[in-house]
Steps between C-alpha positions, in 0.01 A plus 500: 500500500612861400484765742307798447737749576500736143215541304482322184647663146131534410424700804780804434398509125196635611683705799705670226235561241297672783748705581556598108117577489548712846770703332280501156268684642669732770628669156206535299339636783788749536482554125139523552576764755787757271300788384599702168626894576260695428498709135403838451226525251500530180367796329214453219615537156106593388383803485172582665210485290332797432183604235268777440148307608556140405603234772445160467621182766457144415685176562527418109714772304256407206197573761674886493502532163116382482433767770745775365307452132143549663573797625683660271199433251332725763324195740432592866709323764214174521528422134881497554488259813244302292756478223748391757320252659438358141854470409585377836255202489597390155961533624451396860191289507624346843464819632209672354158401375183467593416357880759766599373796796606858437437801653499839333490856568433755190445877575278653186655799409194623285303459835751527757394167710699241627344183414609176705428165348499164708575229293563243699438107432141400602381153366096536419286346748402248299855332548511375843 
């Protein structure tokens, strides 16, 4: 019979690949830890935009252009963000369509009211 006085080979394999997974991560989490100096920013290379009455914002640059061409052919402000939304639907239809909410407010200048619109998603009663 052997005595049992040293471990067996098996036993510091896993001893030593413990300890290499110890040390593994003691320096990713330092790694982890090491933070980047901090840079100054950089100034933007656009200029501002700026026009005489014509300003239109959309997520599509094609969407703008719809808007921008509206109103230059003398539409109010709803045709444009009707034109928009049209574009928008038909470039980004995982964004836009119908079964979306909106809200909108549109000031009249002809009347001088501020209209507020609630469009929010409301399924007919007949659906539940």
């Amino acid at each position: 019979m052997v005595p049992l006085s040293s471990p067996p080979p098996l036993a510091w394999y896993f001893v030593f690949q413990l300890q290499r997974l110890a040390a593994l991560s003691l320096a990713l989490g330092l790694t982890a830890c090491a933070t980047a100096p901090a840079q100054a920013p950089v100034a933007s290379v656009t200029a501002p935009a700026s026009g005489p009455k014509v300003l239109v914002s959309a997520a599509n640059p094609l969407a703008v252009e719809a808007g921008v061409n509206v109103l230059r052919q003398g539409g109010s402000a709803i045709d444009a963000a009707v034109a928009v939304q049209a574009v928008l639907g038909l470039v980004e239809p995982q964004s836009s369509g119908l079964g979306g909410g909106a809200f909108l407010t549109y000031y009249d200048a002809k009347t001088k009211k501020v209209i507020a619109y609630n469009g929010r998603e409301t399924a007919p009663a007949g659906a539940t």
